[in-house]
C-alpha positions in Angstrom: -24.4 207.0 1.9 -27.8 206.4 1.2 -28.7 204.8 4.2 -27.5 208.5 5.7 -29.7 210.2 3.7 -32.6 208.0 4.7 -31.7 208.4 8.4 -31.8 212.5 7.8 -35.1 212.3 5.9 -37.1 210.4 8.5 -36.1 212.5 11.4 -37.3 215.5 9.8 -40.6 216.1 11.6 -44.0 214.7 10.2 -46.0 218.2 11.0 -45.3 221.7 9.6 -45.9 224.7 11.7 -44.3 228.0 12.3 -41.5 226.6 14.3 -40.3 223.8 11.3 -41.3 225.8 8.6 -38.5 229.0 8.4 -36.7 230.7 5.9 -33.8 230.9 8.3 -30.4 232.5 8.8 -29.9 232.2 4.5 -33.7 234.0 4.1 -32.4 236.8 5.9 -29.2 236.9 4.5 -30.9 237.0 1.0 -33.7 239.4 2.1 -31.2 241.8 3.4 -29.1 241.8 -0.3 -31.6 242.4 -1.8 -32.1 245.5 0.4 -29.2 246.6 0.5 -29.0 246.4 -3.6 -32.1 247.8 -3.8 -31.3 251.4 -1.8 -28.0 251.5 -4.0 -29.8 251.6 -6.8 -32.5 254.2 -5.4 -29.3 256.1 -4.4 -27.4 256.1 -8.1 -30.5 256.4 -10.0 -31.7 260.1 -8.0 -27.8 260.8 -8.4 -27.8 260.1 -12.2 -31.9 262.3 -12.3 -30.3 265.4 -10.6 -26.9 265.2 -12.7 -29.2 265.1 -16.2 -31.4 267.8 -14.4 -28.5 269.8 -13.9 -27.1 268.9 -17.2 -30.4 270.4 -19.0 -30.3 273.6 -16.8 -26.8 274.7 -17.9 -27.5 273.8 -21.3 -30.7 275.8 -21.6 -28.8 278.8 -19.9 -26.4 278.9 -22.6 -29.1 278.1 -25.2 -30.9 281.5 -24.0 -27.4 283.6 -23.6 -26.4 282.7 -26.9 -29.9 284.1 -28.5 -29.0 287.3 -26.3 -26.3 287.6 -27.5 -26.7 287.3 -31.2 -29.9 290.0 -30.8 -27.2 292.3 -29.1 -25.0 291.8 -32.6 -28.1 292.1 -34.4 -28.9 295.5 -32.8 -25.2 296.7 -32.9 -25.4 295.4 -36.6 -28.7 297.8 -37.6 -27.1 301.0 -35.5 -23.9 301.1 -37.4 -25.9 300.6 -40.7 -28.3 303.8 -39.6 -24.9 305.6 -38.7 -23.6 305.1 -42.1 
């Protein structure tokens, strides 16, 4: 066994270039995860934005239709109070 391993290290080659030196078919492989994790993310985190956006909207458009409506009871109030 270890005469095998000795035999695989010295027919590696002495010099290191471009050519020897290469991240390979498992580089790419984790390169492109990581890409391909990284636009999921993009995707679900903009999803997740424009649901809170939308969230804030609706619940500032019933904030202010609430307050209209409880001036409209307030008026109504003050004209039946004038009519008595």
């Amino acid at each position: 066994m270890i005469t095998l391993i000795g035999q695989i290290v010295s027919e590696r080659p002495k010099e290191l270039n471009a050519a020897t030196v290469s991240p390979g078919l498992a580089g790419f492989i984790a390169v492109f995860l990581v890409a391909l994790v990284t636009v999921a993310l993009i995707m679900d985190m903009s999803r997740r934005v424009r649901r809170a956006q939308a969230l804030g909207d609706a619940e500032q458009r019933h904030a202010e239709a609430a307050a209209e409506q409880a001036q409209e009871e307030a008026g109504q109030k003050e004209t039946a109070q004038e009519e008595a």
